[in-house]
C-alpha positions in Angstrom: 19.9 2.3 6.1 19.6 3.6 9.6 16.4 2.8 12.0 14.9 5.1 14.2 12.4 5.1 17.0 9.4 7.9 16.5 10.2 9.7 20.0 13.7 10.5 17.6 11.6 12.4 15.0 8.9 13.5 16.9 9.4 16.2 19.5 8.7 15.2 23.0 5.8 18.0 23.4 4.1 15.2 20.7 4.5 12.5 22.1 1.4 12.4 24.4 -0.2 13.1 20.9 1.4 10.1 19.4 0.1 7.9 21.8 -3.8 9.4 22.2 -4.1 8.9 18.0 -5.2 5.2 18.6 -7.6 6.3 21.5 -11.1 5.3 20.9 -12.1 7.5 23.8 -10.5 10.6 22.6 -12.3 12.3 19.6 -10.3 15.8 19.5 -6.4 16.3 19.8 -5.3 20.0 20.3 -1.9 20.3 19.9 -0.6 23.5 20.8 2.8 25.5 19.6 3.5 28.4 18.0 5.3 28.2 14.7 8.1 25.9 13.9 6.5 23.5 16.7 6.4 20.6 14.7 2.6 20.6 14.5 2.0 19.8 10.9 5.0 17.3 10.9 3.4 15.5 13.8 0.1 15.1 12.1 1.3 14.0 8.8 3.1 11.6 9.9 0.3 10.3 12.2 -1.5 10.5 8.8 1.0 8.7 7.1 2.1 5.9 9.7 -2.0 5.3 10.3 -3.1 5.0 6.6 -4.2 1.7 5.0 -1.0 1.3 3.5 1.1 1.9 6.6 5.1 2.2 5.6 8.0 2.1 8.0 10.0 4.1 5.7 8.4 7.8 5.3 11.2 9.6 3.6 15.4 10.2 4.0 17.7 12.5 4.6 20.3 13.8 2.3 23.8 14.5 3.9 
């Protein structure tokens, strides 16, 4: 099994998103991009990662 870092899977227009989700300071997060961005990929897995039950392994690729 291969590691990767979450600016690999994320795309960089994101990653200011990534960062802000642990922000006390910042209640709203707009995150702008038309379709295909990566919007809803970004939030779920600030969703998943954040959760009570954190995992490091989210899901896998079939080749």
């Amino acid at each position: 099994m291969s590691k990767k870092q979450i600016d690999e899977i994320l795309p960089p227009a994101f990653h200011q998103v990534w960062l802000a989700r642990k922000c006390e300071s910042i209640l709203k997060i707009v995150c702008k991009g038309g379709r295909g961005s990566g919007k809803s990929t970004d939030i779920s897995i600030c969703i998943v990662m954040d959760g009570p039950y954190s995992v490091s392994y989210y899901g896998s690729l079939y080749t």
